[in-house]
N, C-alpha and C positions, 0 to 999 in steps of 0.2 A: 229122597235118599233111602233105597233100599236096604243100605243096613241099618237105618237108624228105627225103622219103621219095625225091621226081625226084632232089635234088640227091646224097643217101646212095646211088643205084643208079648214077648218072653217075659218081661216084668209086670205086663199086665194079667197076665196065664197064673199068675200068682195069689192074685186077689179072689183065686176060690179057696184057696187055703184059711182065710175068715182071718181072725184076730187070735193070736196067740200071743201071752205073755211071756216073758224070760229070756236069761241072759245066754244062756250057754252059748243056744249057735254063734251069735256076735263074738262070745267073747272066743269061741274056738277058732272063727275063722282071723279075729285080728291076732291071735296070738300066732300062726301059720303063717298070716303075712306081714310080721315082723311089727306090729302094731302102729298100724298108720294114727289112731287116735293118741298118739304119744307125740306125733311130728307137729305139735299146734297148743298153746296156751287153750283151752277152751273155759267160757261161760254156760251154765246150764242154768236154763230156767224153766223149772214147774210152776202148777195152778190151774184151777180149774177157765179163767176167764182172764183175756190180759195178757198173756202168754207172748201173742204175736206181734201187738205194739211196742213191747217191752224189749221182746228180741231187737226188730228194729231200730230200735231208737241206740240202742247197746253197737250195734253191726254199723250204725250213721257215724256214733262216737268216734268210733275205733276211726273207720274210713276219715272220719274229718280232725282227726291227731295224725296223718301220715299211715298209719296201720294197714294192712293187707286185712282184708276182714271179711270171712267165710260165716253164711250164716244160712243154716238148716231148721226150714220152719212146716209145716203140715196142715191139713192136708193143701193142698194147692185149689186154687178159684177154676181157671181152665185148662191147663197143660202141668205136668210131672212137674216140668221142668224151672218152674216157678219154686218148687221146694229149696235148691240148692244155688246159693248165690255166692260171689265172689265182688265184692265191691259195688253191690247191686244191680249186678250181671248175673242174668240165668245161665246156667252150664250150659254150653255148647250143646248142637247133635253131637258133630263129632266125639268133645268128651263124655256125652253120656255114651255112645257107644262105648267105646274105651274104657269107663268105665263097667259098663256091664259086662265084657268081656273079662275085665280082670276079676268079676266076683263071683258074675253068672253058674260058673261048673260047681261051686261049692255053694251056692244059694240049692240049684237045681236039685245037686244030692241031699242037701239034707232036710230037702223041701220048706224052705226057707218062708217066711211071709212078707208078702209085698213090703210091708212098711220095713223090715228087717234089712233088706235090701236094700231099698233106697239110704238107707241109714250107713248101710256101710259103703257105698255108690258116693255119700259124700265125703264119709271121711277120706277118701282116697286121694279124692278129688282135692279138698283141701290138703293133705299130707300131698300133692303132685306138685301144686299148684303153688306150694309153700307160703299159705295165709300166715300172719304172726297170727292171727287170735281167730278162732268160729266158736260162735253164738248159735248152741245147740236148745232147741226149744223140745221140750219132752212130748212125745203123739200122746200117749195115756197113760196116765197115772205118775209113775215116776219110779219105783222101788224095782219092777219088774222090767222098765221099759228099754227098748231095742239102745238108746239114748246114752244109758246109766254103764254103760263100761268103761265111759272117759272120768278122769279125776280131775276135775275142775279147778279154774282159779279162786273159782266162787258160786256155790248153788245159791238161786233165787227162787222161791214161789212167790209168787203175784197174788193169792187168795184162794180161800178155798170155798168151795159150796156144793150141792148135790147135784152132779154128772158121769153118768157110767157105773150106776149106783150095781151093776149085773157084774162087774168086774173089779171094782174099787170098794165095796163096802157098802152097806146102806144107811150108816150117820155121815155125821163131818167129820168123829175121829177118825172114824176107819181110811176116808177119806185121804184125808191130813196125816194119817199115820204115812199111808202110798206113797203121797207124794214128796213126805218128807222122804220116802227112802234114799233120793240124790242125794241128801248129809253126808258127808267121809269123815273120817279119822282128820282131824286138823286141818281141814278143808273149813273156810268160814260163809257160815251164810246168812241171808238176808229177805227178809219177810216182808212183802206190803201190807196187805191186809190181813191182822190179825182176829178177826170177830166172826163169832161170839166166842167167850170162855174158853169151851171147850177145844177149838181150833188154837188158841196161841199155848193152851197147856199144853195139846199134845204136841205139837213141832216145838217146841221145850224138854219137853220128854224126848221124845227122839234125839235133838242135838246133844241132850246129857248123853244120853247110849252112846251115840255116836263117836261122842270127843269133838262137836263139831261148835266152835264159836258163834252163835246165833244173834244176830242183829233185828231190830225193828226199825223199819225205814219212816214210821209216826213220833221215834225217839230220836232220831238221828238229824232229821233233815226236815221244814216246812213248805209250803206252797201257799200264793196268793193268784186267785183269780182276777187279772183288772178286769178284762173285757171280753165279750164274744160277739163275734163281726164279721160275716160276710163266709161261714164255713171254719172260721178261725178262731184258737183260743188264745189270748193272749195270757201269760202268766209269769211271775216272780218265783222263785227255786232259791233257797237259803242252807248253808249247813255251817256245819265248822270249817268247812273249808273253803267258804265265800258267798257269795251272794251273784246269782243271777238273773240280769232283770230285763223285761222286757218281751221274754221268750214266744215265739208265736208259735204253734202246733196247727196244724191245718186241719183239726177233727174239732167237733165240738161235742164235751159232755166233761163232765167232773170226773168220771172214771178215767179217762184217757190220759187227762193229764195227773193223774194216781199213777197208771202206766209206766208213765215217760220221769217222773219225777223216781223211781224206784228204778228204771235204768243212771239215772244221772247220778244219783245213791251208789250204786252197783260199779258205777264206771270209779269213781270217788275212791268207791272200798279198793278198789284195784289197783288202780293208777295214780290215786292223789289229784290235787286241785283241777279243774276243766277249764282248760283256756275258752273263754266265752265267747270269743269267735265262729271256734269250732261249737261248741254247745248249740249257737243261734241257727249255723247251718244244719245239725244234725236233728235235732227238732223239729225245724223244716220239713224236714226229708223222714222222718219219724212213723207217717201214718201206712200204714200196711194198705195192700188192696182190700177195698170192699168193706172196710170199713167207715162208717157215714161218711159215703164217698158220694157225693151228689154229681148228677149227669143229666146232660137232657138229650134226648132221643126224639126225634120228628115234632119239637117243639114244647111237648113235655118233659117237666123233670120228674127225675127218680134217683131216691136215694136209698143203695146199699148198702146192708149192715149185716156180718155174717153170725149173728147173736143165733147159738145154737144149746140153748136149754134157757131153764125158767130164768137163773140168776141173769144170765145177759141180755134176756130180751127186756127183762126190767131195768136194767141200765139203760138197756135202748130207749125205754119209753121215757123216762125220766129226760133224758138226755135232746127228745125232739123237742122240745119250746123256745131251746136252741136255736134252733135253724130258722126261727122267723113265720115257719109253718102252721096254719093254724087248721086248718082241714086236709084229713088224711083219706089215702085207700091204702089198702095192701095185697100184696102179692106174697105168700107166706108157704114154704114147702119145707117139710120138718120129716125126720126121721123117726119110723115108730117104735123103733126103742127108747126114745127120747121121753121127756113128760109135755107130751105136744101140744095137749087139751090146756094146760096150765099155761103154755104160752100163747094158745091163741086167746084164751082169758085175756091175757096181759095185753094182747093186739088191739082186743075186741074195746081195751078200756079207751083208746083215742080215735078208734073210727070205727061208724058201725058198717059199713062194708068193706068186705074184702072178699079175697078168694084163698082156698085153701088147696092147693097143687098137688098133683104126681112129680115125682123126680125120676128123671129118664136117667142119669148117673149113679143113680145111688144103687149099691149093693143090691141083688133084689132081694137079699132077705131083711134090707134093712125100709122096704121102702114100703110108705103107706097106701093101706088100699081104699079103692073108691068106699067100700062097704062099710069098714071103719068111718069114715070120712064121714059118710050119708048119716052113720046111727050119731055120733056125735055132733053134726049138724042142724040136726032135727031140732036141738034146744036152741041152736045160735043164729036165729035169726039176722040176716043182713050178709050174712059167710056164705057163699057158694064156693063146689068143689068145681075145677078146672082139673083134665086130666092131662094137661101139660104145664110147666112155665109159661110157653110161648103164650098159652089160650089167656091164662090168667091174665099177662101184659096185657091182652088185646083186649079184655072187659075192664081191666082196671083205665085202660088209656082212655074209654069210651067215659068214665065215670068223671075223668077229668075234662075230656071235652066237653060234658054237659052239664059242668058247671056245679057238679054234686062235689069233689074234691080240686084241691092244688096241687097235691104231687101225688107220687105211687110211692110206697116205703114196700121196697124187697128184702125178705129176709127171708131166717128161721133153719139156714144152713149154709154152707159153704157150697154144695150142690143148687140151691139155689140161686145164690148171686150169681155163679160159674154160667149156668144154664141160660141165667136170664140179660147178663152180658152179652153174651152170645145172639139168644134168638133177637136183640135190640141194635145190632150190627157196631156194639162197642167193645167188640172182641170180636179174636178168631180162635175156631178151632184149630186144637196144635201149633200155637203160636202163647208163649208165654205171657199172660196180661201184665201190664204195666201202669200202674196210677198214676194219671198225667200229673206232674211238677206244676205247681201254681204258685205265686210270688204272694206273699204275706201284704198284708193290710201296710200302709204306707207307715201308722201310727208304731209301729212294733221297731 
């Protein structure tokens, strides 16, 4: 489709533009066009980590109480078009054209940035399409972010920790200040992870400025872990407003289901009691792509995880004892404004081979070079640099046939799982990836 391909390189023509913060251009152009983010109940959820299982599981809720449910999440694994969902449907070619047409001449003038675009690409989409509810997930930070022009039913951060420290600050308040900026005026919101100290002071601070009713989802609501089995977590969810038991989540790690229990809180604060039905099926359906999404490729598995700074890839590690695995490689491609060396640390700590990648997607000013790579190598014995995804798969898979590891664990960005989906023939390029549906343990 020749128009869909003009309108996908016009939005991509964009991404030399870099990253800019702030509202205006958004809020100029919805106020011109009659404010499409007014046509839609929305949820907003900030955080540094968590963000994207959170939105989903929120986007499942909705969908599994009857609800039309629009849900705008970033960056995407292989195609755009993975950002902007309806019911767990990627927008169409057709409506993305459509959509870029109706925003593209006033992106173009006031030279808009990629992610500002797509951001208002969905609201439209959802104000056309007429969602009752979308579940807007914030790209960075939160105070400045393209995101923050809608007034929500209810802001959520998921947690906070040190990422983007060049734009957001360089403590956790600075941090936590940002991302508290989603707070409104009598807007109520709702906090997972408060720690340390100085993170729940200051998004307390902020809600008093604000006027904003602030909640703690460790006050509010508990969680029991029964069992982990087969890629699956099975867990119990308790508030004031009932008891849900039995729930299976198809990820395994203690943070995920922190995630999912802070949507099921969120939907609560909104909506009132969750029919459990609905609850069983949307936790189901809960687990975003690429997150310890295990796969096997020419007889080897591999499992994806899109942990992209220190905080997550330590969740990560924490999280594989899970999965039954007991010897690792890795396949690790990270961004060098990132704290990269810290998280191959964290890699290095469950397996002493891997390979450390080029990213052929990634921004080029964002992406690491062989040289970097070599001088920080130099100490880490057992890490070799591949200068592709593809090569890295191809020595990691050799490590597994010869009996040195059991699986391949890919991480360290969202350009890398994208990449490495792809060069494994479990994805297409230009084709929206989709995580295959798998039926829960018999026991749940």
């Amino acid at each position: 489709m020749s128009e869909y391909r003009t309108a996908l390189s016009a939005l991509q023509a964009l991404e030399t533009f870099g990253m800019r913060l702030g509202l205006e251009n958004v809020a100029d152009y919805c106020a011109a066009a009659g404010y499409p983010e007014r046509a839609w109940p929305a949820l907003h959820v900030a955080g540094t980590n968590g963000k994207g299982t959170t939105a989903a599981c929120l986007a499942a809720l909705a969908r599994h109480h009857g609800l039309r449910a629009g849900l705008y999440t970033s960056p995407n694994l292989v195609d755009f078009r993975e950002r902007i969902r309806i019911d767990g449907e990627s927008i169409s070619k057709p409506g993305f054209v459509a959509m870029w047409n109706r925003v593209g001449s006033f992106v173009q003038e006031r030279s808009m940035t990629f992610f500002e675009a797509g951001t208002l690409m969905a609201m439209e989409w959802f104000a056309e399409r007429r969602v009752d509810v979308a579940v807007l997930e914030v790209g960075l930070g939160g105070r400045l972010d393209a995101t923050n022009v809608v007034r929500p039913e209810l802001a959520i951060v998921t947690n906070i920790a040190l990422d983007h420290e060049r734009h957001l600050g360089s403590g956790l308040a600075a941090i936590a200040r940002e991302k508290a900026g989603i707070f409104k005026p009598g807007v109520p919101a709702l906090v997972g992870e408060a720690e340390p100290p100085v993170v729940r002071d200051t998004l307390a601070a902020v809600a008093r400025e604000r006027g904003s009713p602030i909640g703690w989802l460790r006050e509010e609501a508990s969680w029991d872990i029964r069992s982990t089995e087969a890629g699956w977590t099975i867990f119990d969810y308790d508030s004031d407003l009932g008891r849900l038991e039995g729930l299976a989540l198809p990820l395994v790690g203690e943070h995920f289901v922190a995630d999912v229990a802070l949507a099921l809180r969120a939907w609560e604060r909104w909506r009132g009691a969750i029919d459990p039905g609905a609850a069983r099926s949307a936790v189901a359906a809960a687990a975003p792509p690429g997150r310890m999404e295990l796969r096997a490729a020419g007889g080897v598995p591999f499992l994806f995880d899109v942990a992209h700074n220190p905080a997550a890839i330590n969740r990560l590690v924490a999280a594989l004892p899970g999965t039954g695995v007991e010897r690792w490689t890795f396949v690790a491609g990270m961004l060098a404004d990132k704290r990269w060396e810290e998280m191959l640390d964290a890699l290095r700590r469950i397996s002493p081979r891997g390979r450390l990648c080029g990213l052929a997607t990634a921004n080029p000013g964002r992406r690491l070079s062989a040289r970097d790579a070599d001088t920080a190598l130099a100490g880490r014995p057992g890490v070799a640099w591949s200068e592709s995804v593809g090569k890295g798969l191809a020595a990691a898979r050799e490590d597994v046939e010869a009996g040195l590891a059991e699986a391949v664990l890919v991480t360290g960005s969202f350009h890398t799982v994208g990449e490495a989906l792809v060069a494994l023939g479990l994805a297409t390029e230009g084709e929206p990836y989709e995580r295959a549906a798998a039926a829960p343990p018999v026991a749940a």
